[in-house]
Structure formats: structure tokens, C-alpha cells
C-alpha positions in Angstrom: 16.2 12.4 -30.7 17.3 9.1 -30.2 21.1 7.9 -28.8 21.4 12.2 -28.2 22.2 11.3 -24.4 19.6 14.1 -23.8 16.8 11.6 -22.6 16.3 11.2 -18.7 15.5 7.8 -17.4 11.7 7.9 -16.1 11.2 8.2 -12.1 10.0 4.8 -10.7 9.8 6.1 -7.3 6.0 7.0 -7.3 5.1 3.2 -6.5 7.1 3.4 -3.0 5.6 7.4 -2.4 2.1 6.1 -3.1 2.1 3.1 -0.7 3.9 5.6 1.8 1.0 8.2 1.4 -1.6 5.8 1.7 -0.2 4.2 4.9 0.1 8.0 6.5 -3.2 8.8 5.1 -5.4 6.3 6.7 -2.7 5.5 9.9 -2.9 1.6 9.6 -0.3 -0.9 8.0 -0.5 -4.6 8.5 1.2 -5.9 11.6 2.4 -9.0 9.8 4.5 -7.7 6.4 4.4 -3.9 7.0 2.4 -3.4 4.1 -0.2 -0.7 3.8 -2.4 -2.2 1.2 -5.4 -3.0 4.2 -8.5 -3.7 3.4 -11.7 -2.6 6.5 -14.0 -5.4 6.4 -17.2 -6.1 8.1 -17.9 -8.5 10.7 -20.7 -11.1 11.6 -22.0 -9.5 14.2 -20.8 -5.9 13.1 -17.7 -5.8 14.5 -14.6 -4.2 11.9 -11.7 -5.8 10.8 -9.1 -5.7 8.7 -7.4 -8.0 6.2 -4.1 -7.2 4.4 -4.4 -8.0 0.6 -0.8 -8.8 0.4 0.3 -11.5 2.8 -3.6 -12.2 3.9 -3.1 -11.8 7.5 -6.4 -10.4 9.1 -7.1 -8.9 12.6 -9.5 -6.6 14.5 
């Protein structure tokens, strides 16, 4: 029922769990921004790295 006082206000604190799951999860956050949203690319000659797809800073 609306304006009944009885309604909760939805949790918006999966967003900031997820990206703190993932970043245990696979162990690697980007040395730049902190940010656990890395992407594992491949390399010319075969070698890994990886490229944050939030600030763009890459490294091996």
C-alpha cells in the first residue's frame, strides 16, 4: 500500500559486494584505479596481460 510507511527502501549495496567478490575471486585488481573490472588478454608472442576496462591502464 502506498504512503503506509511499511515499504523498505531497496539495498543498493550488491554493486560494491559484487565488484568486491570478483576482485577476491580471481586475486587481481588494477594497479592504477583499484578497480577489479580486469580483463586477461593475449599477447603477440603469447605472453598474458591484462587491461583494466575502467581507467585502460594495461600491464603484464
Amino acid at each position: 500500500m502506498a504512503g503506509s510507511g511499511s515499504e523498505e527502501a531497496p539495498d543498493r549495496s550488491g554493486a560494491a559486494d559484487a565488484a568486491d567478490t570478483a576482485r577476491v575471486r580471481i586475486g587481481l585488481s588494477c594497479p592504477s584505479c583499484g578497480s577489479a573490472h580486469v580483463a586477461q588478454v593475449l599477447g603477440d608472442n603469447g605472453g598474458v596481460s591484462y587491461v583494466c576496462t575502467s581507467c585502460g591502464h594495461s600491464w603484464s
